[in-house]
Biopython code that builds the backbone (N, CA, C, O; Angstrom):
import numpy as np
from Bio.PDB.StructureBuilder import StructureBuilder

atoms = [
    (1, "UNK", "N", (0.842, -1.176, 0.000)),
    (1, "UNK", "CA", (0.000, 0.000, 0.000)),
    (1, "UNK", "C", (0.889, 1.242, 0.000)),
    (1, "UNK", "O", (1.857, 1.446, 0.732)),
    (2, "UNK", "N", (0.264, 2.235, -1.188)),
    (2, "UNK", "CA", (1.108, 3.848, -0.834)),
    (2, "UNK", "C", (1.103, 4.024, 0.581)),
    (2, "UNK", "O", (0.203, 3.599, 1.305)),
    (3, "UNK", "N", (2.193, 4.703, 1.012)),
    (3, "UNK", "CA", (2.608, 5.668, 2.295)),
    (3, "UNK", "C", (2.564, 7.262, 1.867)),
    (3, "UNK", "O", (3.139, 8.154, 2.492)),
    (4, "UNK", "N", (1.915, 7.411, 0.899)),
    (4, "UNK", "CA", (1.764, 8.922, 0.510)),
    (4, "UNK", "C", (0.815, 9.351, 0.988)),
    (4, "UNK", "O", (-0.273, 8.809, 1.178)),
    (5, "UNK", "N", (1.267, 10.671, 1.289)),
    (5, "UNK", "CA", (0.147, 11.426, 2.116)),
    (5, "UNK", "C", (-0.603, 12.082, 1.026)),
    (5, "UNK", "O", (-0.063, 12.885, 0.266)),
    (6, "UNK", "N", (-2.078, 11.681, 0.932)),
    (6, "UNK", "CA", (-2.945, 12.541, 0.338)),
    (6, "UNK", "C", (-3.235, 13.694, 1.218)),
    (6, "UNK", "O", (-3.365, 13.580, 2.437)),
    (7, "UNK", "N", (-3.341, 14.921, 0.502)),
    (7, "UNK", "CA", (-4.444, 16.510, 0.862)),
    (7, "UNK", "C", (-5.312, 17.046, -0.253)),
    (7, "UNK", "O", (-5.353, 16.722, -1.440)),
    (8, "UNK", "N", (-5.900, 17.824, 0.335)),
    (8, "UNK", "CA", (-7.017, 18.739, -0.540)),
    (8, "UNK", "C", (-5.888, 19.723, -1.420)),
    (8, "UNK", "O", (-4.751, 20.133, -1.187)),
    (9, "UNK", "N", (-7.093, 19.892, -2.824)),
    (9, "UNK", "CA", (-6.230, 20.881, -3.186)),
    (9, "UNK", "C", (-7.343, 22.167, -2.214)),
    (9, "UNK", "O", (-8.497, 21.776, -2.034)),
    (10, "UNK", "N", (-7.045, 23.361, -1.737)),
    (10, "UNK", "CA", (-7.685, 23.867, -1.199)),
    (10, "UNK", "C", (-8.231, 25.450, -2.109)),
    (10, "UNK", "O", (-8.556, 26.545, -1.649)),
    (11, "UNK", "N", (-8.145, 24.973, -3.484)),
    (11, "UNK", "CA", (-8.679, 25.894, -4.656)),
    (11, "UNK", "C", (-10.047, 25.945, -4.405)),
    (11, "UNK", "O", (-10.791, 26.902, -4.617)),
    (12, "UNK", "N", (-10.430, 24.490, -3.785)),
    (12, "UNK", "CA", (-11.940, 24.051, -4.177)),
    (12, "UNK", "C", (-12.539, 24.534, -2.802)),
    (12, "UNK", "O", (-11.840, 24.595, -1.791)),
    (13, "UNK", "N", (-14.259, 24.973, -2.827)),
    (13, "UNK", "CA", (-15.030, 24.971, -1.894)),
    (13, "UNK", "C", (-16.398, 24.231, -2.266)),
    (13, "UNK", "O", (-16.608, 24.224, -3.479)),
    (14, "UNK", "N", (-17.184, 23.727, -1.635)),
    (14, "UNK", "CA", (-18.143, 22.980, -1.658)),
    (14, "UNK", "C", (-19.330, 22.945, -0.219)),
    (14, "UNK", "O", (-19.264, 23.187, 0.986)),
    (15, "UNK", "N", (-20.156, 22.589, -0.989)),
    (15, "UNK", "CA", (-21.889, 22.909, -0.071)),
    (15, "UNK", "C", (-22.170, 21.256, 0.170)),
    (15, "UNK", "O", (-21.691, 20.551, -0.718)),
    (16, "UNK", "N", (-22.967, 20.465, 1.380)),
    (16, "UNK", "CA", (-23.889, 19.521, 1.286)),
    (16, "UNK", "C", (-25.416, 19.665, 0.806)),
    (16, "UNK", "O", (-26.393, 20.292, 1.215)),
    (17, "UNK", "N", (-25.094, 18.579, -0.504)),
    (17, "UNK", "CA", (-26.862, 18.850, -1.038)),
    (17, "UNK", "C", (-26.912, 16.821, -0.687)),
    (17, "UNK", "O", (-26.176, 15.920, -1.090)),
    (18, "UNK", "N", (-28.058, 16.813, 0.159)),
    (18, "UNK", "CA", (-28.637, 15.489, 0.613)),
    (18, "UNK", "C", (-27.102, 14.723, 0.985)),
    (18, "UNK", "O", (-26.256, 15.232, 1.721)),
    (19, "UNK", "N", (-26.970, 13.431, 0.318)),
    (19, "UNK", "CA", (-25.713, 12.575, 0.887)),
    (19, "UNK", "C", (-24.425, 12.938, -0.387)),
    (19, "UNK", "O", (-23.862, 11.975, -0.909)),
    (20, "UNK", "N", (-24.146, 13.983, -0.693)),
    (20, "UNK", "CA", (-23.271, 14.393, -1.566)),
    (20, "UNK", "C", (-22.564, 16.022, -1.072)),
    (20, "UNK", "O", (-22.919, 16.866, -0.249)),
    (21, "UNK", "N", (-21.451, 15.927, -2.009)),
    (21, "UNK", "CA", (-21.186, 17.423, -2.071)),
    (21, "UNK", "C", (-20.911, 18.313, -3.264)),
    (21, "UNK", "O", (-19.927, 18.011, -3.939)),
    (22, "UNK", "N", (-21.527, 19.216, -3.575)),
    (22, "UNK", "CA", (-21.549, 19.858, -5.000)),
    (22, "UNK", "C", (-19.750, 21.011, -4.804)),
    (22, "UNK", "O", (-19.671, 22.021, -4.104)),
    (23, "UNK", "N", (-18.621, 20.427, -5.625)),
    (23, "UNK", "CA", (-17.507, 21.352, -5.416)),
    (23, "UNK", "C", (-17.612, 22.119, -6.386)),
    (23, "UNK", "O", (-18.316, 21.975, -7.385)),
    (24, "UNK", "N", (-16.596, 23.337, -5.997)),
    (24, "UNK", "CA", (-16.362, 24.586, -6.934)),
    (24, "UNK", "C", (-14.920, 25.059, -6.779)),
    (24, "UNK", "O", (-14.383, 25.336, -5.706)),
    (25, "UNK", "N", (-14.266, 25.125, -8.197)),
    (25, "UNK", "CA", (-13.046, 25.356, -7.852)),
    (25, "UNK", "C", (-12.843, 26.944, -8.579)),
    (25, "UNK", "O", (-12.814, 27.514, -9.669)),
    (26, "UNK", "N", (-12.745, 27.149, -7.283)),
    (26, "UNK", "CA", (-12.311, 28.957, -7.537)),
    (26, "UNK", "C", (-11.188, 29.826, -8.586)),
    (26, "UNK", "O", (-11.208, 30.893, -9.199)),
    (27, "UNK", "N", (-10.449, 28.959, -8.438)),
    (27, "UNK", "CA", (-9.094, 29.178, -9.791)),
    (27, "UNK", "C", (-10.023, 29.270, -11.029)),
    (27, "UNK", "O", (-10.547, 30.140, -11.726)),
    (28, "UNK", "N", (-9.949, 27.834, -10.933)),
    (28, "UNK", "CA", (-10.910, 27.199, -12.512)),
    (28, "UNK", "C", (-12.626, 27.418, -13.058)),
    (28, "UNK", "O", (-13.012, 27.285, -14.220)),
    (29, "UNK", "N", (-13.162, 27.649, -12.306)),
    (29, "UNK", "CA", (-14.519, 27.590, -12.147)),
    (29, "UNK", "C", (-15.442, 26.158, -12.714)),
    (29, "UNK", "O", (-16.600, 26.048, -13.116)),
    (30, "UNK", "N", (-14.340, 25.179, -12.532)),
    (30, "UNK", "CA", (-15.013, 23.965, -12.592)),
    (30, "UNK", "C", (-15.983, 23.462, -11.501)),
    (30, "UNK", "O", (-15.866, 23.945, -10.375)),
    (31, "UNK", "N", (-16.758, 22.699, -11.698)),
    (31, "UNK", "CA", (-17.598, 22.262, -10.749)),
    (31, "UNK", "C", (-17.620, 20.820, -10.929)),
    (31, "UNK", "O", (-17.476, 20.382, -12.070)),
    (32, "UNK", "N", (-17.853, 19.676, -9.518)),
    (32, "UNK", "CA", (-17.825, 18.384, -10.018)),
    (32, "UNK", "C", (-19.362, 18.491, -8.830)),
    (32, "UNK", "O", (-19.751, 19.544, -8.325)),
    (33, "UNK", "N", (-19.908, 17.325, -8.650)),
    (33, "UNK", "CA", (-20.827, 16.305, -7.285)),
    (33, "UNK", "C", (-19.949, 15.227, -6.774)),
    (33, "UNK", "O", (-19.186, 14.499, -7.409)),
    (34, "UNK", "N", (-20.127, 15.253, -5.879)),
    (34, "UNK", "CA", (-19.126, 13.534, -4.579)),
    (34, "UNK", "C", (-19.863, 13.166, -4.147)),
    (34, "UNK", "O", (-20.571, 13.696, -3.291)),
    (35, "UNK", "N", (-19.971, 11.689, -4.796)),
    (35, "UNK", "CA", (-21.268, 11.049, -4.126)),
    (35, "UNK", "C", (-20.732, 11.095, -2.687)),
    (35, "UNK", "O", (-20.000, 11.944, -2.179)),
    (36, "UNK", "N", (-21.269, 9.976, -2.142)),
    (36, "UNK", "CA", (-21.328, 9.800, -0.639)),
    (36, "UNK", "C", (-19.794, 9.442, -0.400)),
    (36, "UNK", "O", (-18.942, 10.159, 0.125)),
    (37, "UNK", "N", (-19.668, 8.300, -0.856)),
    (37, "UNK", "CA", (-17.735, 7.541, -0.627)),
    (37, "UNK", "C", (-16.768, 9.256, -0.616)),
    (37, "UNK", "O", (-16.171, 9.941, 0.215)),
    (38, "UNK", "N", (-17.099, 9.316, -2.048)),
    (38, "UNK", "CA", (-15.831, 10.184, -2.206)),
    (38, "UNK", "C", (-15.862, 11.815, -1.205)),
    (38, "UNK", "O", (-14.827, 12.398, -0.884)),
    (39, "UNK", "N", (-17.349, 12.337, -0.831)),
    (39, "UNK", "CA", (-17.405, 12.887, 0.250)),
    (39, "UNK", "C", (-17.097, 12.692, 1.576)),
    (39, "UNK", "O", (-16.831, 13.612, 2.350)),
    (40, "UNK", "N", (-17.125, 11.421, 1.888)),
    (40, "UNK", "CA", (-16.578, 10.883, 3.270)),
    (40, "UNK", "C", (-14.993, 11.094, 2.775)),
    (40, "UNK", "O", (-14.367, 11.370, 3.798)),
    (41, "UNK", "N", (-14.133, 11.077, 1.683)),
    (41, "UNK", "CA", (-12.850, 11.086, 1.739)),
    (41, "UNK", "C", (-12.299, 12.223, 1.482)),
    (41, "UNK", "O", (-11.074, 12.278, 1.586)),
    (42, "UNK", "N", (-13.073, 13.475, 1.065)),
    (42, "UNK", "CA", (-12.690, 15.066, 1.399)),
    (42, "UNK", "C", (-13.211, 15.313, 2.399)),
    (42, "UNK", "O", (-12.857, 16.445, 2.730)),
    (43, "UNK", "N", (-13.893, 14.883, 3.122)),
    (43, "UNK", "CA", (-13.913, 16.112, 4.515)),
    (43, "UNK", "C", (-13.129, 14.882, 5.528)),
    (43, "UNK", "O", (-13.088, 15.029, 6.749)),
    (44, "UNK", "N", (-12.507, 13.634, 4.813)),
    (44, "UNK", "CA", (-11.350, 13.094, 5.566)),
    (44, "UNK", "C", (-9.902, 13.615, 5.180)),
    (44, "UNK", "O", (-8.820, 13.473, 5.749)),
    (45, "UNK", "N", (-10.205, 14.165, 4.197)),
    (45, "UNK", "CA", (-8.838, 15.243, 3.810)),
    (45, "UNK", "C", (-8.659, 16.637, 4.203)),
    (45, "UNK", "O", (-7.955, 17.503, 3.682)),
    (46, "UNK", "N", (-9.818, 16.719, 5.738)),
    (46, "UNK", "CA", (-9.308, 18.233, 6.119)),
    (46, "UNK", "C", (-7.946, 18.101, 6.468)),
    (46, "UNK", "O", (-7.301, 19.068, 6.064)),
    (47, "UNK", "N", (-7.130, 17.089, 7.193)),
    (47, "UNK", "CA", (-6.284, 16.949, 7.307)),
    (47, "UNK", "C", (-5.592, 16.031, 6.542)),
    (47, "UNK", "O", (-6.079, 14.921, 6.326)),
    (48, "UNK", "N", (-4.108, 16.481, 5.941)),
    (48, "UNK", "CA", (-3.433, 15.317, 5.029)),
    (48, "UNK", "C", (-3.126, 13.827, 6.131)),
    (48, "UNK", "O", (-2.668, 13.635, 7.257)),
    (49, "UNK", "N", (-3.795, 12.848, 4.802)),
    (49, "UNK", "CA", (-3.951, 11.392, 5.506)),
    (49, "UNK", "C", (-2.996, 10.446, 4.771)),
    (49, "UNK", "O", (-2.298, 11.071, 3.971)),
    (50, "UNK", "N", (-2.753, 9.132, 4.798)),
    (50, "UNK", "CA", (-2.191, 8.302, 4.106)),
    (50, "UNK", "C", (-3.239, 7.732, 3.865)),
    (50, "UNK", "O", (-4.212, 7.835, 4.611)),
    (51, "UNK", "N", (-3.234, 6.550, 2.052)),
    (51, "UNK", "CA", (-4.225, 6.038, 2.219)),
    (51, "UNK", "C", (-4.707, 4.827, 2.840)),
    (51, "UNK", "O", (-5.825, 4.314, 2.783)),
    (52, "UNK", "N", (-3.339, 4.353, 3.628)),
    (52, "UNK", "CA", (-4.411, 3.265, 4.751)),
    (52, "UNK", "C", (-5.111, 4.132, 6.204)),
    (52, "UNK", "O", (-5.735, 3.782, 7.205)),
    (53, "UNK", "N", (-4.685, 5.201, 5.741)),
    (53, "UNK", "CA", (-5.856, 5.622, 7.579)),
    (53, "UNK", "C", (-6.834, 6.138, 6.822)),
    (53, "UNK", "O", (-7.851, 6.243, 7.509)),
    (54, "UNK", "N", (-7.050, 6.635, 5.349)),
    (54, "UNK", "CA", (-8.812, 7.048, 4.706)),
    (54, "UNK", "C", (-9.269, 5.203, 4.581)),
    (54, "UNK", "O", (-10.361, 4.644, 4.480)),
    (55, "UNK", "N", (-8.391, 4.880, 4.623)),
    (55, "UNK", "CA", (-9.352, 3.559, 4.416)),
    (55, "UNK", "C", (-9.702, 2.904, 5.631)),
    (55, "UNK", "O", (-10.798, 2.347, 5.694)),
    (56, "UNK", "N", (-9.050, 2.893, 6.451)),
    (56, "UNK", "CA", (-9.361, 2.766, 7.783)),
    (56, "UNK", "C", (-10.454, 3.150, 8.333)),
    (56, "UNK", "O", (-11.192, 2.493, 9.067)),
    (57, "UNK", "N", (-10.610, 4.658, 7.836)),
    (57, "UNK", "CA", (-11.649, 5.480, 8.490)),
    (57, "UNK", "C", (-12.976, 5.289, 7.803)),
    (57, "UNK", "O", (-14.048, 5.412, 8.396)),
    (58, "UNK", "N", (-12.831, 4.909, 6.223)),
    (58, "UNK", "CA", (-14.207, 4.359, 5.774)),
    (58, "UNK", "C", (-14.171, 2.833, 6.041)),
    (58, "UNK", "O", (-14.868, 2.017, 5.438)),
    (59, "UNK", "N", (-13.462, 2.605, 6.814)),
    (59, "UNK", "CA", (-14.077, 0.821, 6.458)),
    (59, "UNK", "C", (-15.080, 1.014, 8.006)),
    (59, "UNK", "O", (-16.085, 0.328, 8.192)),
    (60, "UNK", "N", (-14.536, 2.163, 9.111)),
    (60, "UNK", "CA", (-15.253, 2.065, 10.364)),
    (60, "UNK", "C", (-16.815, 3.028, 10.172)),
    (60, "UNK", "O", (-17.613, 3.325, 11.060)),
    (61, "UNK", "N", (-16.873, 3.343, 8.753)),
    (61, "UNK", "CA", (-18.123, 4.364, 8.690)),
    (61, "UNK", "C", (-18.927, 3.961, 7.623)),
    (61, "UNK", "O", (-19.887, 4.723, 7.509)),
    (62, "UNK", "N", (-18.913, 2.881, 6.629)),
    (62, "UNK", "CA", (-19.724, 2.384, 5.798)),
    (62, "UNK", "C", (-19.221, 1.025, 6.182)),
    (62, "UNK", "O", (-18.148, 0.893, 6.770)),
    (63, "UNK", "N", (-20.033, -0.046, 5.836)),
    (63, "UNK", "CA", (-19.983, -1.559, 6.492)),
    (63, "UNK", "C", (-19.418, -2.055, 4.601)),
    (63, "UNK", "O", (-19.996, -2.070, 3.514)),
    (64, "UNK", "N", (-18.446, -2.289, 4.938)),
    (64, "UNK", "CA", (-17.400, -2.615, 3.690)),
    (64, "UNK", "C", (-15.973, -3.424, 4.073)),
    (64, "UNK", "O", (-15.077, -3.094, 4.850)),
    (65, "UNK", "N", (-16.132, -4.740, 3.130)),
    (65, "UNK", "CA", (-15.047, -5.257, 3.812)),
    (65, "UNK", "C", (-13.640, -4.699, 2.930)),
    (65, "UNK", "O", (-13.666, -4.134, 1.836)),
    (66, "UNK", "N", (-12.231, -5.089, 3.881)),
    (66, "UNK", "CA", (-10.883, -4.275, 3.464)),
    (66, "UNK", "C", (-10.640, -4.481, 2.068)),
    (66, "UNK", "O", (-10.077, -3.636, 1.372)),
    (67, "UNK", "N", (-11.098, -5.708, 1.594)),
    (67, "UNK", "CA", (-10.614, -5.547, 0.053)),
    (67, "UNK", "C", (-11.192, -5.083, -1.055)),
    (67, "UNK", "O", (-10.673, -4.743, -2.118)),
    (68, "UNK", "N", (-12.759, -5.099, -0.584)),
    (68, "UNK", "CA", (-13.550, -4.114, -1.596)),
    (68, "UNK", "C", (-13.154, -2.663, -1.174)),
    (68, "UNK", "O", (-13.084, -1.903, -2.140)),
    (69, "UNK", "N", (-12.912, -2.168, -0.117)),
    (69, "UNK", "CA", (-12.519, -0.479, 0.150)),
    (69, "UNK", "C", (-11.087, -0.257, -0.544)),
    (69, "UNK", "O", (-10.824, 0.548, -1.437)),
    (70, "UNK", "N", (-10.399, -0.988, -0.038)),
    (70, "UNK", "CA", (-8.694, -0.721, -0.742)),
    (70, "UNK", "C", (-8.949, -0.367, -2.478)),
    (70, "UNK", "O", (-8.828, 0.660, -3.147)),
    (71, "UNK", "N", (-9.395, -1.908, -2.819)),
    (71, "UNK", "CA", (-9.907, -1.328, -4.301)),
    (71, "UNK", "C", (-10.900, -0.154, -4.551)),
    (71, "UNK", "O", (-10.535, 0.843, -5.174)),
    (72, "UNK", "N", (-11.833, -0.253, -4.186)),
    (72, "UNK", "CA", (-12.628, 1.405, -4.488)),
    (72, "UNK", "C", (-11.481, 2.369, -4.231)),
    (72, "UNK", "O", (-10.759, 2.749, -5.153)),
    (73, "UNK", "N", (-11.306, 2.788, -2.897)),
    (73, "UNK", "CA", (-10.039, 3.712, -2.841)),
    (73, "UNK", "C", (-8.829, 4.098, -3.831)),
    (73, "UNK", "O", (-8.329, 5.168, -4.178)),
    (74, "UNK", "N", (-8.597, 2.811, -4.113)),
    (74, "UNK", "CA", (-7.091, 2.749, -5.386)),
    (74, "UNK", "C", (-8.076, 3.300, -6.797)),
    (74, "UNK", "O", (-7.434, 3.670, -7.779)),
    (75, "UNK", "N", (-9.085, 3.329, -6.844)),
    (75, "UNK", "CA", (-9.754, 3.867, -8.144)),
    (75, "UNK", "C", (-9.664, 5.740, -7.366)),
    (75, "UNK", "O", (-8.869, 6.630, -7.670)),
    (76, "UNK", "N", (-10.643, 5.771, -6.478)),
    (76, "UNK", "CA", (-11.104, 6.916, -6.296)),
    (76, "UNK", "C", (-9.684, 7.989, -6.241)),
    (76, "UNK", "O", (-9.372, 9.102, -6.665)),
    (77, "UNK", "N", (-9.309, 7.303, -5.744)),
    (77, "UNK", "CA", (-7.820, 8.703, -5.077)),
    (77, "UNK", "C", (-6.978, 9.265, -6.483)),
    (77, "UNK", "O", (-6.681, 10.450, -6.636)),
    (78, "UNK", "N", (-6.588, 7.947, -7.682)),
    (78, "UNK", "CA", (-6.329, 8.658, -8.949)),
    (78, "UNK", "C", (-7.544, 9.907, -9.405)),
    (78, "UNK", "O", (-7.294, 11.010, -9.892)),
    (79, "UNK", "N", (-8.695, 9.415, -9.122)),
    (79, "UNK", "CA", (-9.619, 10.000, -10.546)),
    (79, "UNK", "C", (-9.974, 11.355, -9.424)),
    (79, "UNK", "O", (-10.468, 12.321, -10.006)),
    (80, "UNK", "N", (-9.792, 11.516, -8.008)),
    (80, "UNK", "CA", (-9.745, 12.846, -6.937)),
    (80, "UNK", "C", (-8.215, 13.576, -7.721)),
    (80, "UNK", "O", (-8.177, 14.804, -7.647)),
    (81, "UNK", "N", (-7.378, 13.103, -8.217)),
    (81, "UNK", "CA", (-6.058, 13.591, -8.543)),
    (81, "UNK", "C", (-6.219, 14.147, -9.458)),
    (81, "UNK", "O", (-5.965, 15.337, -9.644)),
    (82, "UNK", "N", (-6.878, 13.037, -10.540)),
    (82, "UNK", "CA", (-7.390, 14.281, -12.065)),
    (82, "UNK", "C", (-7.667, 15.098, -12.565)),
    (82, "UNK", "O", (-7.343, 15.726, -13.573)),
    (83, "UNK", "N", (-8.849, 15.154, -11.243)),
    (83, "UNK", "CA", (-9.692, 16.414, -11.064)),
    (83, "UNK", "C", (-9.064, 17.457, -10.557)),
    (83, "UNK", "O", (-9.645, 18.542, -10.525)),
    (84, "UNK", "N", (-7.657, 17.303, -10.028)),
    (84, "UNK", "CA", (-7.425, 18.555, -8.787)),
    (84, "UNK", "C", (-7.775, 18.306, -7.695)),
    (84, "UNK", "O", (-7.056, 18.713, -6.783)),
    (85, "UNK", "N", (-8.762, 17.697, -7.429)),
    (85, "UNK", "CA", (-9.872, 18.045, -6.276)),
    (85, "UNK", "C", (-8.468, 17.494, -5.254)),
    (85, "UNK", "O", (-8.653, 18.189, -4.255)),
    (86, "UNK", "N", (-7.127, 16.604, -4.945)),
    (86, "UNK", "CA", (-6.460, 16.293, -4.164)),
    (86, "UNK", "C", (-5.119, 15.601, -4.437)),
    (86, "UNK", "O", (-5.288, 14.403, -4.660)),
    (87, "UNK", "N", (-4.073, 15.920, -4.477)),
    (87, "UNK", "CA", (-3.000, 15.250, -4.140)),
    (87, "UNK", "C", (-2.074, 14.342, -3.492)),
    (87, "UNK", "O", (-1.954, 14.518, -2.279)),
    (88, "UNK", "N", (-1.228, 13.187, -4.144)),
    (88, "UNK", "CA", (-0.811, 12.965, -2.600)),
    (88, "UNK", "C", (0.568, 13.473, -2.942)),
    (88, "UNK", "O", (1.192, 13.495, -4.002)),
    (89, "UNK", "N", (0.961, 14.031, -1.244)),
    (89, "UNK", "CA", (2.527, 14.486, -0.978)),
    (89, "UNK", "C", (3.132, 13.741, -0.838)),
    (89, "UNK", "O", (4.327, 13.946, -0.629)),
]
sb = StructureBuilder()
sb.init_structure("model")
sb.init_model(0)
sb.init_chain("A")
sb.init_seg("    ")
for serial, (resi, resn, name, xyz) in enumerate(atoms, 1):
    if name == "N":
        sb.init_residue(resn, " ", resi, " ")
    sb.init_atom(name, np.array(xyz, "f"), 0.0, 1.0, " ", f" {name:<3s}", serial, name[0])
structure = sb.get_structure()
């Protein structure tokens, strides 16, 4: 597993609409939606994390076992990178 620390890029700001979050990136004026997963893993990126403690922290907040989260995660954290929406250091 990476030991890289993911963070926010902190260009972006964002609202809760129902179990999502609608972002806005102020530089760019792009806009994306985060469903539920990938919202639980930006407002787990107020602080820079590695990705075994975001996975840690969703495996204790949605009922998901470690190898389906690792894999979702190993998708989500590239396609959060694409976007900007987060880095890892």
């Amino acid at each position: 597993m990476s030991k890289n620390v993911w963070q926010r890029d902190e260009s972006w700001v964002g609202t809760e609409v129902e179990d999502s979050i609608v972002m806005l990136n102020l530089e760019t004026g792009k806009y994306v939606s985060l469903n539920s997963t990938a919202s639980a893993v930006w407002q787990l990126l107020e602080e820079p994390r590695t990705q075994e403690e975001i996975e840690l922290a969703l495996r204790s907040r949605f009922a998901v076992d470690e190898a389906s989260c690792r894999e979702s995660l190993a998708k989500l954290l590239p396609q959060m990178h694409e976007l900007s929406l987060a880095r890892p250091g």
